[in-house]
N, C-alpha and C positions, 0 to 999 in steps of 0.2 A: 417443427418446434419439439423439441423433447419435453418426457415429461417431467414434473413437478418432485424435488425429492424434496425440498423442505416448501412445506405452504404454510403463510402465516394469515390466519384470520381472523380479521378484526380486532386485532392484539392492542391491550391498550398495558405500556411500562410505567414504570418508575414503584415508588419504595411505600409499605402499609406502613404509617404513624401510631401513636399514641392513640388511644380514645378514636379510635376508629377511624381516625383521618387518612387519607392519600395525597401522595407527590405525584402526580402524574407528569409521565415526562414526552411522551408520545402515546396517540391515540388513534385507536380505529383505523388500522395500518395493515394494508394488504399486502402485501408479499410474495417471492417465490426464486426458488433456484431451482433450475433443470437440473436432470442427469447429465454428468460430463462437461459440466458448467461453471468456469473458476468466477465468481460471483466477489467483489472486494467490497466491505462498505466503509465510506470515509464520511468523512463530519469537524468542524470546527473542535477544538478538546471542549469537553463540559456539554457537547450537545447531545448524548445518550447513548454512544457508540456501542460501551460496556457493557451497557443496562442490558439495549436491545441483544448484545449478543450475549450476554448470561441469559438472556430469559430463552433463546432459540436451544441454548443448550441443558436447559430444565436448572440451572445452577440458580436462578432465580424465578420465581413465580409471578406469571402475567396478573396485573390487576382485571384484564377481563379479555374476552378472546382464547385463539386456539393456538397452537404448535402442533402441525402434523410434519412426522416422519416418513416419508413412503405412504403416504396415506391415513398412516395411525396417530393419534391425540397423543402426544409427548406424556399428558398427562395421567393417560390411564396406562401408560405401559410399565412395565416392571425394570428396577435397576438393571438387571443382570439383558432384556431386551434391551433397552436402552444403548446401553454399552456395546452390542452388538448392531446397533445401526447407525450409532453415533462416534466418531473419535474425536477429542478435542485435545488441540496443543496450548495455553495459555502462555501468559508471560513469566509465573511464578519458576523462579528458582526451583531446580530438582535438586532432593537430596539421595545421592547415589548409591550413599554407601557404599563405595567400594566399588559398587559392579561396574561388569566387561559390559561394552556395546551389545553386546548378544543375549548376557543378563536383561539389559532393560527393553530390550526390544521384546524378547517373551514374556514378560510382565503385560503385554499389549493381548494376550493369548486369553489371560483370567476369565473371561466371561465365557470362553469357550471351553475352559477345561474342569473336570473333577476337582471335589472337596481338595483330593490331595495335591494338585497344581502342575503333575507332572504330564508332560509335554508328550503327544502321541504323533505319530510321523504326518498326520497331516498338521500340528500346533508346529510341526519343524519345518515344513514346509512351508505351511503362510510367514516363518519368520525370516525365511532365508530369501522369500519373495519380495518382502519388505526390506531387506535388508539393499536385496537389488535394485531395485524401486527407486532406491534414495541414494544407489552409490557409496553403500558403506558398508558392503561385506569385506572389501578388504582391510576393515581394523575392526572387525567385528569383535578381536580376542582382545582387547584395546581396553583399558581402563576411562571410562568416562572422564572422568579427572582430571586426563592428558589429555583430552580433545581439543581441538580449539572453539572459540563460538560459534562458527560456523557448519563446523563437524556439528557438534552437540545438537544444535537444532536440526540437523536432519534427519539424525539420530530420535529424535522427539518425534518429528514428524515419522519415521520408518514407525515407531510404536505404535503412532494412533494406527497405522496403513494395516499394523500385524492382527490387529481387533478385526479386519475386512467390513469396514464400516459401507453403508453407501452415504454415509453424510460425513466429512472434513470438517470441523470450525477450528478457524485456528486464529489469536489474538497477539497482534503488533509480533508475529514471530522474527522481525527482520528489525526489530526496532535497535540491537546491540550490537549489529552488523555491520561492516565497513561495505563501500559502495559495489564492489566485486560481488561479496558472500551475499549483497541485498540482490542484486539483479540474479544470483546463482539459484537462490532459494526460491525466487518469484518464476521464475521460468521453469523450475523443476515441478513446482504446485501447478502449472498451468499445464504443463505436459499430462503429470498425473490424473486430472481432471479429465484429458482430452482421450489418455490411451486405457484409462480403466473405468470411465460413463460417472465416476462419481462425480458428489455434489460437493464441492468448496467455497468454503465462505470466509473470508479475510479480513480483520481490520489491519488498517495501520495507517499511519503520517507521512506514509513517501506518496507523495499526489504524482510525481511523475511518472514512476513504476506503475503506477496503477491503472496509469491511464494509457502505457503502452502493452501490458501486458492481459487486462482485466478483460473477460466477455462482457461481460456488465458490473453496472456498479448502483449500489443502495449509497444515496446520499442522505443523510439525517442533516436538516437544517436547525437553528436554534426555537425556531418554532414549533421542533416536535415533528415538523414534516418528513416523509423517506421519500426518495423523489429515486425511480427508478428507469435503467434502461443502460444501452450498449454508449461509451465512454462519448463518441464522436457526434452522437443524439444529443447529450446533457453538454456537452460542448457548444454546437450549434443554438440550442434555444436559451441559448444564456445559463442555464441551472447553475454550473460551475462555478461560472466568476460570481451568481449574484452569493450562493452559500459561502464562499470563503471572502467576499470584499471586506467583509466586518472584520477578517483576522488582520488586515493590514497587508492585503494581496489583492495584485490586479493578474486577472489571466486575460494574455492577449492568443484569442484565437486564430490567428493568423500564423504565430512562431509557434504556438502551444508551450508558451514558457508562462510562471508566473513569476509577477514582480512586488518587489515591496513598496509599497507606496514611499515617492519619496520626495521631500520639495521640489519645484521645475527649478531648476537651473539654466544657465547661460545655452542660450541656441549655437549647435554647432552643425556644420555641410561637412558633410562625409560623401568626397566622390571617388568613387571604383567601385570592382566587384571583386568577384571570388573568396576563398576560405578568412585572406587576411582582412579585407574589409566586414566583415559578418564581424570578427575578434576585435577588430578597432570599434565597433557598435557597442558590443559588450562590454571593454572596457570604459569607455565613454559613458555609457548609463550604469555602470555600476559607480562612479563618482559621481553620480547626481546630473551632469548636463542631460539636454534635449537636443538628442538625434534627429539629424533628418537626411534623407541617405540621395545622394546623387545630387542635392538641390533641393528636391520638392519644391521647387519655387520660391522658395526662403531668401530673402531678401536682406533681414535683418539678422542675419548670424554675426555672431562674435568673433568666428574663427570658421576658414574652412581649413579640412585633411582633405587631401589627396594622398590615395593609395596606390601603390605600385608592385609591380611583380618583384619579387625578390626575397620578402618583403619591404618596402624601404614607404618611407610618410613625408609628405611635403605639408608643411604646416605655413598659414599666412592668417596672421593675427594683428591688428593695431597697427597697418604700415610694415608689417616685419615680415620676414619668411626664413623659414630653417627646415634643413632638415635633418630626418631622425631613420635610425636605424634598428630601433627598437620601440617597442607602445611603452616602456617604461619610462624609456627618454623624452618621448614623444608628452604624454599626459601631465610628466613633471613638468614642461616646457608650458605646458596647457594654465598647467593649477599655479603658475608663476604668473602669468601673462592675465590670470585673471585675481591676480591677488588673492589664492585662498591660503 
């Protein structure tokens, strides 16, 4: 097991009130991410995601408990250490001014260099490492501006890399990203984790990236609870589906997909196999019916599909049978026959 680069002890969040009151929003919460550790935490929206991770990165202060860094109290360390063991990316909008790629990736340097800011061949060196890192030395001379979202946030991430943190925190970095640049970005942080020993910690709202990509994962329930461990563990003893049922999702661990809860609809037999029939399932529950694949012994279906190589679909409904040469045809045929 590696060891520990962020330990949280006994950390109790949430916000000081008026006249001395507290919002506690989790409590008494033990924690930790190894070196070299891509670590994601996720959570229902409103259940403390933000809180807890503003408070790991000192941008908010714990009601009670610790934050160690490599071993040191977040609390007693100085900004300018801080920034040296620490990088973070949030979600906030940067303003560029103007600058090249190259510009804001040595802005990542600051806490390493003199009053005067100017850059010594090793600040040139962590930036052109950084720059490598993340795949963007070739528009390094590149106007931010012009980047696309995808660039730019890597770009962001190369920053926090040029500080040579051993701790990562980075917040919904993938949240404005189309599904390419999301998988692009989560497999780059998981590499980076794996080939330079740091410690990264991630929030965001893609549960399925997270769960293919993540060493482990901090789940925060609305109870305030972080329920901790490797993706296919909290899968296994249920964690997962019981944390998001409440959002109006079912995780079936079998497909490791999840669903939105949705009225049962009409029983339908679905016999074949192969790619096409998995896609005739899909389509079928994503209109609301109830799948049941080969038979299952279903007796009282509405309609069976039979599926065939080509792909081609034999549909028999009410005395009737057709067939279809498309699932478009096919499901129209469906939602006719059953009046919707």
């Amino acid at each position: 097991m590696s060891a520990a680069a962020i330990e949280i002890d006994g950390l109790t969040i949430g916000y000081r009130l008026p006249r001395r009151q507290e919002k506690q929003i989790a409590s008494d919460l033990t924690l930790s991410v190894g070196e070299g550790q891509f670590t994601v935490l996720l959570g229902p929206n409103g259940a403390g995601k933000s809180t807890l991770l503003r408070t790991v990165c000192g941008l908010q202060e714990p009601l009670a408990g610790r934050v160690l860094l490599g071993g040191k109290d977040l609390a007693e360390i100085s900004a300018r250490e801080r920034a040296r063991l620490l990088g973070v990316v949030l979600t906030e909008r940067v303003d560029t001014w103007g600058l090249t790629v190259w510009d804001l990736v040595s802005l990542g340097r600051a806490p390493h260099t003199r009053w005067s800011g100017r850059l010594a061949d090793d600040d040139e060196a962590a930036v052109v490492k950084a720059l490598s890192e993340t795949d963007t030395r070739d528009f390094a001379g590149r106007k931010v501006s012009e980047l696309s979202d995808g660039e730019k946030q890597r770009v962001l991430v190369a920053r926090a890399l040029a500080q040579e943190p051993s701790v990562l925190v980075l917040d919904e970095v993938t949240a404005f990203l189309d599904l390419a640049r999301r998988v692009e970005i989560m497999q780059l942080l998981k590499s980076l984790a794996h080939a330079s020993g740091k410690a990264l910690l991630l929030t965001t709202h893609d549960l399925d990236l997270a769960l293919r990509t993540a060493d482990r994962l901090w789940m925060i329930d609305r109870q305030g609870q972080v329920h901790q461990g490797c993706p296919e563990d909290l899968v296994l003893t249920g964690t997962l589906a019981e944390v998001f049922r409440h959002e109006g999702l079912d995780y079936d661990p079998a497909s490791g997909r999840f669903e939105l809860h949705l009225p049962e609809g009409e029983r339908v037999s679905v016999v074949g196999s192969g790619v096409a029939a998995i896609w005739t399932q899909h389509a079928l529950e994503r209109l609301g019916f109830q799948v049941h694949r080969d038979g299952d012994g279903v007796t009282d279906a509405f309609a069976t599909i039979e599926v065939d190589e080509g792909p081609s679909w034999r549909l028999r409904c009410s005395n009737t049978e057709s067939a279809h040469s498309t699932l478009e045809d096919l499901t129209h045929e469906l939602e006719r026959q059953t009046g919707r």
